[in-house]
C-alpha positions in Angstrom: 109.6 106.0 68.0 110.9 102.7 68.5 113.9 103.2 71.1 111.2 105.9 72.7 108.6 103.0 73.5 111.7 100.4 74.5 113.0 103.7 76.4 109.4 104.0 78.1 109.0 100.0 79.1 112.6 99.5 80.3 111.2 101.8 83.2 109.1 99.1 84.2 111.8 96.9 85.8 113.1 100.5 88.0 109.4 100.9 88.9 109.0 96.8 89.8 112.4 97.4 92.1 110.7 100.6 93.7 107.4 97.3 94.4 110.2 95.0 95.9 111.7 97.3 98.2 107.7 98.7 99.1 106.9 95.1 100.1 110.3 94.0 101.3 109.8 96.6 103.9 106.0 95.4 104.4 107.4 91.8 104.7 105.0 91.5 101.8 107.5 88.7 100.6 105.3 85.8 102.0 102.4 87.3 100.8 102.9 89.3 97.1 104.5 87.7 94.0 106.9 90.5 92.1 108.0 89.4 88.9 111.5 88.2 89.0 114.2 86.0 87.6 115.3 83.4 89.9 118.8 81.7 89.2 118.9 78.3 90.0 121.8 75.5 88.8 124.0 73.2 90.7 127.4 73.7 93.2 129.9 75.8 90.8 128.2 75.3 88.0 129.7 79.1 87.1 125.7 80.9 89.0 128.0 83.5 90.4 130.2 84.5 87.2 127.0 85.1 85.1 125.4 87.1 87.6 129.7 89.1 87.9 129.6 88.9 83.7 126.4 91.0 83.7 126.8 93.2 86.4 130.8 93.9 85.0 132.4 93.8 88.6 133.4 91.3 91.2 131.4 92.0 93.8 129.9 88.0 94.9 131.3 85.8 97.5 133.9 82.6 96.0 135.2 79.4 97.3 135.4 76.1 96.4 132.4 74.8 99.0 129.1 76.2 98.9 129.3 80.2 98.9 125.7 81.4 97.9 124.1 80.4 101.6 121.3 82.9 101.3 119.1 84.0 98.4 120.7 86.9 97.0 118.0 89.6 95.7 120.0 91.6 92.9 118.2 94.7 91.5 120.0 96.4 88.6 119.5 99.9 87.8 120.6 101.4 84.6 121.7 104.8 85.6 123.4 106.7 82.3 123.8 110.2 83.4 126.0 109.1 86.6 129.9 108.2 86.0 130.2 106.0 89.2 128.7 102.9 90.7 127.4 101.6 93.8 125.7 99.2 95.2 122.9 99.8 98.3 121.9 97.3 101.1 118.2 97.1 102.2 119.7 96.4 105.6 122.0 99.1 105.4 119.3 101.9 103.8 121.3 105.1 102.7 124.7 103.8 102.9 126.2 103.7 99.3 128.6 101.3 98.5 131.3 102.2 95.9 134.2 99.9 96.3 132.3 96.5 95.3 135.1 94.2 97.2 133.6 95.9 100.5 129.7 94.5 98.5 131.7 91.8 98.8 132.6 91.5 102.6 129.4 92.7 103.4 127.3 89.7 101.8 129.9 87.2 103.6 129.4 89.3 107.3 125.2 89.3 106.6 125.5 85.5 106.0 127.3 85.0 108.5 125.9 86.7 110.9 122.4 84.8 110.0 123.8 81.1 109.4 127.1 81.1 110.9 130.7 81.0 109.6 130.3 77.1 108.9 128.8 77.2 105.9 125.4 77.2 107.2 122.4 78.3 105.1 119.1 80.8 105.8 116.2 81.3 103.5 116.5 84.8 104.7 117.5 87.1 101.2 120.0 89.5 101.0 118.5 92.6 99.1 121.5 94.5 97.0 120.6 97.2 94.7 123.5 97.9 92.1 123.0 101.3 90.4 125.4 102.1 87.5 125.6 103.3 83.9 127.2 99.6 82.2 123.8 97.8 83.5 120.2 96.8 82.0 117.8 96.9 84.1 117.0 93.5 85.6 115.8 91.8 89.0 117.6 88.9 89.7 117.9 86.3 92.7 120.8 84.6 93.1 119.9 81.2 94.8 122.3 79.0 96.8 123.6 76.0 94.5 122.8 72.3 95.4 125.2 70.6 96.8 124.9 66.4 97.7 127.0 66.3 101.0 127.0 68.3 104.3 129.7 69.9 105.0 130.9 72.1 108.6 127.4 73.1 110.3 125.2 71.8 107.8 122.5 69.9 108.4 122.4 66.1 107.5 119.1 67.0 105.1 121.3 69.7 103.3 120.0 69.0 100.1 116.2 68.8 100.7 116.8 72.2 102.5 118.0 74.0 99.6 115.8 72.1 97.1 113.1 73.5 99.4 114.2 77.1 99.3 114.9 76.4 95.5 111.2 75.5 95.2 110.1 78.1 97.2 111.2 80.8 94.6 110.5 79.1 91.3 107.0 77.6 91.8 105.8 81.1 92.0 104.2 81.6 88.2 105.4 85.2 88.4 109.0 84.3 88.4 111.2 83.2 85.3 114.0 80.4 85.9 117.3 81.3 84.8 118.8 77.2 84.7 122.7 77.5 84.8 124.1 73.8 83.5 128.0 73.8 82.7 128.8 72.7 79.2 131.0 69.6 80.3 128.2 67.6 81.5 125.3 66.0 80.4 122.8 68.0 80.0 119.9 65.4 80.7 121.5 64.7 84.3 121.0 69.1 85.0 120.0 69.5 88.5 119.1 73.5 87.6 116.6 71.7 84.4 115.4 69.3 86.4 114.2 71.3 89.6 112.5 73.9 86.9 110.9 71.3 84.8 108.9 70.1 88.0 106.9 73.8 88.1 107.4 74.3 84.4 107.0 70.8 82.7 106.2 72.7 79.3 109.7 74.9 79.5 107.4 78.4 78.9 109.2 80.3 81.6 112.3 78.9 81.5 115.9 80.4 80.1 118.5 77.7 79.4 122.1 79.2 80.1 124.9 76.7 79.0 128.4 77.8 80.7 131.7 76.4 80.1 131.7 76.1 76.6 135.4 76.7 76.1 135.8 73.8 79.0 134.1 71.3 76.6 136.3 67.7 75.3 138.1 68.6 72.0 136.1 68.1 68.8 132.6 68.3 71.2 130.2 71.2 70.9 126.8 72.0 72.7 125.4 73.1 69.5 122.2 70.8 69.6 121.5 71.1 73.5 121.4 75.2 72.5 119.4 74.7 69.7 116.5 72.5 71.9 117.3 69.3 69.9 118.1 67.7 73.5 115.9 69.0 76.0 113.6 71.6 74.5 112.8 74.8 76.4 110.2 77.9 75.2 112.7 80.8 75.6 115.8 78.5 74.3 119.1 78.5 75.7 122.3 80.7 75.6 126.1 79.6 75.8 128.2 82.1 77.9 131.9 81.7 78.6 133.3 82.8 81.9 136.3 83.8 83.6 138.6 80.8 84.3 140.2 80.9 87.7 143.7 81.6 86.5 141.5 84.7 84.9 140.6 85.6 88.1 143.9 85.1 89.8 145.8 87.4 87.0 143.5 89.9 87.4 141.7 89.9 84.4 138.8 92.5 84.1 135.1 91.3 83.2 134.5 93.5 80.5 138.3 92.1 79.1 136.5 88.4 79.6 133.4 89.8 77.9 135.0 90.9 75.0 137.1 87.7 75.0 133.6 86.2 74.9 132.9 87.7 72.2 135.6 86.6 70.1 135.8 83.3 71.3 132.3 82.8 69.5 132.9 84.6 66.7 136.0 82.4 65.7 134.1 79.6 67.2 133.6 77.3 63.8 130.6 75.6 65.0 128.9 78.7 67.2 130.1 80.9 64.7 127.2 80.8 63.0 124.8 82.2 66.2 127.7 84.1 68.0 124.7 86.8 67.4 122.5 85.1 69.7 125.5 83.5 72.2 127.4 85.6 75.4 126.9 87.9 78.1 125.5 90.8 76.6 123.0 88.6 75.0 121.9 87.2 77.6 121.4 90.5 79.7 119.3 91.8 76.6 117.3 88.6 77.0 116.3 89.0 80.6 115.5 92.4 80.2 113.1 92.0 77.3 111.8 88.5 79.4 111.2 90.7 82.4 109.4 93.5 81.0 107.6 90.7 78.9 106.3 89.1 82.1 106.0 92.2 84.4 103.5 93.1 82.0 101.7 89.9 82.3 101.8 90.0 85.9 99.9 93.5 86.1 96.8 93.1 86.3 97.3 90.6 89.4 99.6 92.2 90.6 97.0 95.3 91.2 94.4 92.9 92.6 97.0 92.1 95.1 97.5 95.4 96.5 93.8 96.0 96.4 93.0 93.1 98.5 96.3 94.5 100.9 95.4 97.8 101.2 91.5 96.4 102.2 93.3 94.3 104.8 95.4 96.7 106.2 92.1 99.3 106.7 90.2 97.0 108.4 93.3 95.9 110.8 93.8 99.3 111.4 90.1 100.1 112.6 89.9 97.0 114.8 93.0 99.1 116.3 90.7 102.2 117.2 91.7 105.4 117.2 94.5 107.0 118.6 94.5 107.7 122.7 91.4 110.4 123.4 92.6 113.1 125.2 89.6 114.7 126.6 87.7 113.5 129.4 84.2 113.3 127.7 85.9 111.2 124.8 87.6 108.6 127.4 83.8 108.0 129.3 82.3 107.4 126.3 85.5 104.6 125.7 84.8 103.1 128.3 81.0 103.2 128.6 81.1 102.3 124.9 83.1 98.9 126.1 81.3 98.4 128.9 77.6 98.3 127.0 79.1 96.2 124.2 80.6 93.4 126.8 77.1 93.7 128.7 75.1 93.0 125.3 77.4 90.4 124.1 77.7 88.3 126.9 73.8 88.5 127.3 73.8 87.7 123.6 76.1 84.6 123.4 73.8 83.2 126.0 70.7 84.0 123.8 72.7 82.3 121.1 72.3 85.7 119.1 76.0 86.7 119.2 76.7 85.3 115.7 80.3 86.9 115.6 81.1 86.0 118.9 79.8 82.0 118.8 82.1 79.0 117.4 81.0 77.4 114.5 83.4 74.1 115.1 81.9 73.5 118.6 79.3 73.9 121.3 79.5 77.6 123.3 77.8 79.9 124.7 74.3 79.8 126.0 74.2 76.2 124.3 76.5 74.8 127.0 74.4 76.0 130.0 71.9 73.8 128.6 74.2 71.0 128.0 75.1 71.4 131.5 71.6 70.7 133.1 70.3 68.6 130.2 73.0 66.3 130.1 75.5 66.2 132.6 73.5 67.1 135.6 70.2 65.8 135.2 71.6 61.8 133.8 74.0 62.5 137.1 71.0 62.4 139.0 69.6 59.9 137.2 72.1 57.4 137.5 71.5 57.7 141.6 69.9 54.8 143.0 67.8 54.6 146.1 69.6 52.0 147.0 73.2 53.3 146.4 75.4 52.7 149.7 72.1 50.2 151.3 72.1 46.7 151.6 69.8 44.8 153.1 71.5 44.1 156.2 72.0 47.8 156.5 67.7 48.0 155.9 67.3 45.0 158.6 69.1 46.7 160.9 67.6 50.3 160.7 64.2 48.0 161.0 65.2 47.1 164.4 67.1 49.6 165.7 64.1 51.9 164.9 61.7 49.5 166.8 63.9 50.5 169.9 63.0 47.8 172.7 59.8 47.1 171.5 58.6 44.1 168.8 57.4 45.7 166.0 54.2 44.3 163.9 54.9 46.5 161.1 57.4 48.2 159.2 58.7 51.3 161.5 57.7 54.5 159.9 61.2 55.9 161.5 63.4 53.7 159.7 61.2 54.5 156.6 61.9 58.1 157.0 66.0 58.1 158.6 66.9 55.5 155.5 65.2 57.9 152.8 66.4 61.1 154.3 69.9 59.4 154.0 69.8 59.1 150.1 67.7 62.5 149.4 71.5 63.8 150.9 73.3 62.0 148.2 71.6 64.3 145.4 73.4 67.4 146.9 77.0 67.3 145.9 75.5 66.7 142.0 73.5 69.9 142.9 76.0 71.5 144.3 79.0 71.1 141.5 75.8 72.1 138.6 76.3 75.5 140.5 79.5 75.5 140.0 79.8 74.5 136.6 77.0 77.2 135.5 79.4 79.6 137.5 82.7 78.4 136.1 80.6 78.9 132.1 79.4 82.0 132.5 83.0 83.1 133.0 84.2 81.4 130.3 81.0 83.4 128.6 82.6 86.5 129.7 85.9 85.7 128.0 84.2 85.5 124.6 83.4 89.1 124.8 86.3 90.1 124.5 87.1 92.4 121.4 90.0 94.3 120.3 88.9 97.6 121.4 89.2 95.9 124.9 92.6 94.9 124.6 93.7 98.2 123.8 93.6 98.9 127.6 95.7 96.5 129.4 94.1 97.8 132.8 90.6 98.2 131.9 90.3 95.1 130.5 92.2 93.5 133.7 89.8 95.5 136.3 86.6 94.7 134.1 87.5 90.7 134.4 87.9 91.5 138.2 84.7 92.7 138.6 83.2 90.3 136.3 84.1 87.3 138.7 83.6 89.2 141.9 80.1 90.2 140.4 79.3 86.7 139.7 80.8 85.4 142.5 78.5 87.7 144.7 76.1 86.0 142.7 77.1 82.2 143.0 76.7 82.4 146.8 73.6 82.9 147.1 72.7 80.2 143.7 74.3 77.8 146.3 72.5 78.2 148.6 69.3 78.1 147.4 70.2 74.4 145.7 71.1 73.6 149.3 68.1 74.7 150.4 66.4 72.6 147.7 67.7 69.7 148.8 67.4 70.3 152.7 63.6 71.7 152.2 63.2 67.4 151.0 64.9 65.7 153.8 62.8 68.4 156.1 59.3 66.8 155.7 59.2 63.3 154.0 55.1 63.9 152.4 53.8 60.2 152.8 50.5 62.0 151.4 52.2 62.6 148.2 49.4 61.8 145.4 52.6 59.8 143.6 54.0 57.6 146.7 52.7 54.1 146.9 52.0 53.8 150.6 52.5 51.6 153.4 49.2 49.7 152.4 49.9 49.0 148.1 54.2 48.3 149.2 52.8 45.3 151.2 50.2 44.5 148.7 53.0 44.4 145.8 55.2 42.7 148.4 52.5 40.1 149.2 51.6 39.3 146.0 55.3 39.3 144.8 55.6 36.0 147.4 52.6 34.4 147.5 50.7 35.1 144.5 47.0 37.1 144.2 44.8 35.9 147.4 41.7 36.2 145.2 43.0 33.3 142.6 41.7 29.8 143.8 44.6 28.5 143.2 46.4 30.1 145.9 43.8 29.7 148.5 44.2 26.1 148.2 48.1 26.3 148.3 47.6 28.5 151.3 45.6 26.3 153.3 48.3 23.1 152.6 51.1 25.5 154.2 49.2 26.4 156.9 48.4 22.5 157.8 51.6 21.4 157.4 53.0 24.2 160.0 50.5 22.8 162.4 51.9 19.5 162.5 55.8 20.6 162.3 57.3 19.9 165.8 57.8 22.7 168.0 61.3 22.5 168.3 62.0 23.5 164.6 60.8 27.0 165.2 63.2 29.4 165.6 63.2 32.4 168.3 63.1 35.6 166.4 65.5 37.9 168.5 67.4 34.6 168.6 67.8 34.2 165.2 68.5 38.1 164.8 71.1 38.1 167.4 72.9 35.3 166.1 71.2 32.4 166.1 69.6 29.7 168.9 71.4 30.1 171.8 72.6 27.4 173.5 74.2 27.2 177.0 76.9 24.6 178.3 74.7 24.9 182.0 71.2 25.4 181.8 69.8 28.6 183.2 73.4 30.4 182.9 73.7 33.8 180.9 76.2 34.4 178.4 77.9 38.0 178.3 76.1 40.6 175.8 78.8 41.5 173.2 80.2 44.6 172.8 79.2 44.8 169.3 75.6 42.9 168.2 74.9 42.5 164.4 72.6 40.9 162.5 72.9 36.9 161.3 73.9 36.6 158.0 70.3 35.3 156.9 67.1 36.6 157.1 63.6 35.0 158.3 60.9 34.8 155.9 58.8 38.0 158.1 62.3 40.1 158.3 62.7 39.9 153.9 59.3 41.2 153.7 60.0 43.5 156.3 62.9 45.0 153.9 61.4 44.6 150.2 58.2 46.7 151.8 60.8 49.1 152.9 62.9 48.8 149.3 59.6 49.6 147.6 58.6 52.8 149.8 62.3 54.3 149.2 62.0 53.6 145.4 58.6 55.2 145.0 59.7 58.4 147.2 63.3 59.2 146.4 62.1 59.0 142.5 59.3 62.2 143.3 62.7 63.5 145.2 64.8 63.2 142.5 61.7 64.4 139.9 61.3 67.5 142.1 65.1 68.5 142.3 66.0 68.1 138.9 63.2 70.5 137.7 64.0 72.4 140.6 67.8 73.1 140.4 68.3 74.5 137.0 65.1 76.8 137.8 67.0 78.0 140.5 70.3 78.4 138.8 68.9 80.1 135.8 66.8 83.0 138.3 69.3 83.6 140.8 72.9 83.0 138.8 72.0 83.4 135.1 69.0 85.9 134.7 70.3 88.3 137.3 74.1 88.1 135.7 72.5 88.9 132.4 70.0 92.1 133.9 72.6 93.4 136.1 76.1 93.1 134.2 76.1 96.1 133.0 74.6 98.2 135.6 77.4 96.9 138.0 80.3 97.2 135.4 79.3 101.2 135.0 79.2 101.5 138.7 82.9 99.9 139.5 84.7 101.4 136.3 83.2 104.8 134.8 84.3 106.7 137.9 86.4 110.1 137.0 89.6 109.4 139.5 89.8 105.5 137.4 89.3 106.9 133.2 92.9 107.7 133.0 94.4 105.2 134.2 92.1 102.5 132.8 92.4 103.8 129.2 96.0 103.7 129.3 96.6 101.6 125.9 98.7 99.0 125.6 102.2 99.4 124.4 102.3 96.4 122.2 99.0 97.7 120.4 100.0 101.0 119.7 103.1 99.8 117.8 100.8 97.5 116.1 99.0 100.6 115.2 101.8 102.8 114.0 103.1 99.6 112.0 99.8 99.4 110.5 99.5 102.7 109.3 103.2 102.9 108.2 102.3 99.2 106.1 98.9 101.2 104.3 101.2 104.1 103.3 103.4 101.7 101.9 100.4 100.1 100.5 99.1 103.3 99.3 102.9 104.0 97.6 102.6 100.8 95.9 99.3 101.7 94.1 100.7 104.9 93.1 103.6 102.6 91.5 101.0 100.6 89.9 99.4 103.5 88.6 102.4 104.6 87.1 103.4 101.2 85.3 99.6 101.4 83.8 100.7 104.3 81.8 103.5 102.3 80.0 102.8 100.9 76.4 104.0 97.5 74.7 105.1 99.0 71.2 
């Protein structure tokens, strides 16, 4: 009953093989833990003649430099009804293997071809699957040894490389660490201990293997390092004795060494005594036992695993959609079905409703339209002055050129009126580019829409963005100019009746009082009448002409009663009279006090404007214009056409779930299995 139930759970590691090759074919190595043992130890530290000593055959790559350049995935099969053996590359399916020097030269071509004949290394694996009668079953990976110094086409960081790819194998808590450490060296320095005890401080998946034993210093044993005393480990340690090279170079068979093993440790007088528990055969026994062990544990996991897969893969698949529709209903109601859902969400992401559609990590959608006029375009036209691009001389001067030939008493309502109109012009171009932005959006709106059922078909989806832009294009036009209308309708009729401009009449009042203080307070009447005295008595010839003085200056003449020559060019004098300052801060106070209703009225105005004629009408009439331009019977072929890339996707998709679907059946299978 007892071989029967060890009969029954050696199937386990056969049935774990059939996982690795499932998910090796998957690419499920990044993502799925199998239960493995991982052999890990430093440059010809004898790696490769334990993994030869179990299989029974020379079949791995030797040198003196580093040979193991890629991790080695070695599945043994126990096959005891077949007379022959063979090994099977997962590169090569189907193509059987039965002289193992050609394994051989085929581990040294795949490496090559991968890393290069100068000694290069891949994380890549190698996946060889040895089937023969002499074998237990076990799962193996043979990992490249660590080597100090770069050597041929090696990188400089050689040794963090393979400590990384080391690391990458034996972190996993599924895998058990087979640490090779030659006998001849101290056993606390062991690069293969050391790299295991940082994922395994307490030693509960690790397997010690001591090689070299008959190498070791006359009178010296390895007695205490195999019986923990040293450097304890959970699962212990085991002392094997390989091949030597003169062995190897006089032909001497494995199974000759094995048995040679054997004997060695039986008339061994210090590992006489657990030759039981010491060589090759042991050690095979060991891993098998440890594997099936910690297969088992796995299980449950391991099941989960391929749950959560096989959930993956369905989903994936029906983001996919179905295959190509042949019919010509089933294609219209495609595409009207893609059309309706890219109308809804783009009038959903502006809502701020499209949950599935909208960022979470920054602002989109509908949001940004309002950030547009909130923010960017109204504090633009905020930060306008009424007095951006005037100065004063620039206000003097429209004063007087607006008075034409005449004297003017008062502040020229023409000058009011040309100088305001001038800076109601300078909120355009903010106007204008809000357009454009809220244009420029709403396509970037339309690019959110986008689902995978969209880019199934390459065409439709590049004639639906075509219409998108020319429909909102059509629509743009039309937004712009209605903002230029806005803007024009202000500079058209300046409204001096406006209930919120200050007037002619308050400007000089503020102005007035601003100079010379409020007429009705005593104390300014009194100031007043001690100006105007002392004007009266000022002599006559310290009065100033006032064209003179705005022309340049007094004008004074060599001869008497001769004219100078007008210049080609008159301007102002730098400094201003007394009337001609007041004349410009009454006209500074009536442009304030208008172009801040102008600037009131067009930023309520403009996003109105934009949201009715550009945003509203793109929302209400998306759709209707995308059925009219696409759903038309001499287009569905052609825009339905799926994409090439996609349908691959597809058919790798649905290859990966029946793989998946194969692995749960394997899982179903292993569940049956007993511990006895």
């Amino acid at each position: 009953m007892e071989s029967r139930g060890a009969s029954q759970m050696d199937k386990l590691i056969p049935v774990v093989n059939k996982l690795q090759d499932v998910f090796a074919s998957i690419g499920g190595g990044s993502f799925i833990d199998l239960p493995q043992i991982a052999v890990v130890g430093a440059q010809s530290s004898g790696k490769s003649s334990v993994l030869e000593n179990i299989v029974g055959r020379d079949f791995l790559p030797r040198g003196s430099d580093i040979v193991t350049r890629r991790p080695l995935v070695l599945q043994l099969i126990n096959c005891p009804n077949e007379t022959q053996e063979w090994g099977e590359f997962l590169h090569k399916p189907g193509e059987k293997y039965f002289d193992f020097a050609e394994i051989r030269k085929e581990i040294e071509a795949d490496t090559d071809r991968l890393t290069g004949g100068n000694k290069g290394i891949s994380p890549q694996p190698i996946n060889l699957k040895i089937l023969s009668p002499h074998v237990l079953n076990l799962t193996l990976v043979d990992l490249p040894g660590v080597t100090k110094v770069a050597v041929g086409d090696q990188p400089k960081d050689i040794e963090q490389q393979i400590m990384k790819m080391i690391q990458t194998y034996i972190e996993r808590p599924s895998c058990i660490i087979l640490a090779i450490t030659p006998a001849n060296t101290d056993i606390a320095n062991s690069d293969a201990l050391k790299f295991a005890a940082t994922v395994d401080p307490q030693g509960m998946r690790t397997l010690g293997v001591i090689t070299k034993l008959d190498l070791m210093d006359q009178g010296t044993d390895a007695v205490d390092v195999m019986m923990g005393r040293v450097v304890p480990l959970r699962l212990g340690y085991i002392g094997v004795v390989n091949r030597s090279q003169m062995d190897i170079n006089e032909g001497k068979t494995i199974r000759d060494a094995v048995a040679d093993e054997q004997k060695f440790f039986r008339n061994h007088p210090r590992y006489s005594m657990m030759a039981e528990r010491l060589g090759t055969s042991f050690l095979a026994s060991s891993m098998n036992t440890l594997l099936i062990s910690h297969i088992k544990q796995c299980l449950p996991a391991l099941n989960k695993r391929v749950q959560e897969l096989q959930q993956q893969k369905a989903k994936e698949l029906s983001s996919y959609g179905q295959s190509d529709s042949s019919t010509f209903a089933e294609k219209g109601a495609i595409l009207l079905g893609i059309v309706t859902q890219f109308a809804q969400d783009f009038g959903n992401i502006i809502e701020g409703k499209a949950n599935d559609l909208v960022s979470t990590t920054e602002i989109s959608g509908g949001a940004r339209v309002h950030y547009i006029f909130s923010d960017i375009y109204n504090r633009a036209i905020q930060e306008i002055s009424y007095l951006d691009g005037l100065s004063e001389q620039d206000i003097r001067t429209s004063i007087k050129n607006s008075a034409g030939y005449r004297s003017s008493l008062f502040v020229p309502e023409t000058a009011f009126e040309s100088l305001v109109k001038r800076q109601i012009e300078r909120l355009l171009k903010p106007s204008e580019q809000c357009v454009q932005l809220i244009f420029e959006e709403l396509r970037r709106i339309a690019l959110q829409c986008e689902r995978r059922e969209l880019q199934r078909f390459p065409a439709l989806r590049s004639k639906l963005y075509e219409t998108v832009g020319s429909f909102l294009a059509d629509l743009n036009a039309p937004t712009l100019e209605m903002v230029r209308g806005l803007v024009h309708i202000e500079t058209s009729y300046v409204n001096m009746k406006h209930p919120e401009f200050i007037g002619g009449e308050q400007a000089v009042r503020q102005i007035f009082i601003a100079a010379e203080g409020d007429p009705n307070d005593p104390k300014n009447k009194k100031k007043a009448s001690k100006q105007e005295s002392k004007q009266e008595t000022a002599p006559p010839g310290n009065s100033s002409s006032f064209m003179g003085n705005f022309f340049g200056g007094n004008q004074t003449t060599a001869t008497p009663g001769t004219l100078k020559p007008v210049p080609a060019a008159l301007k102002p004098s730098p400094t201003l009279t007394d009337r001609e300052q007041r004349e410009v801060d009454i006209l500074k106070t009536l442009l304030q006090s208008y172009f801040t209703i102008c600037k009131k009225t067009v930023a309520d105005s403009v996003p109105k404007t934009i949201m009715h004629f550009l945003v509203n009408k793109a929302r209400a009439n998306l759709q209707t214009t995308l059925v009219t331009s696409l759903y038309k019977d001499d287009l569905l072929s052609s825009l339905l056409q799926e994409n090439e890339n996609l349908v691959k996707a597809r058919q790798k998709c649905k290859e990966q779930q029946t793989l998946l679907t194969k692995a749960q059946m394997i899982l179903t299978e292993v569940r049956e299995f007993t511990v006895q």
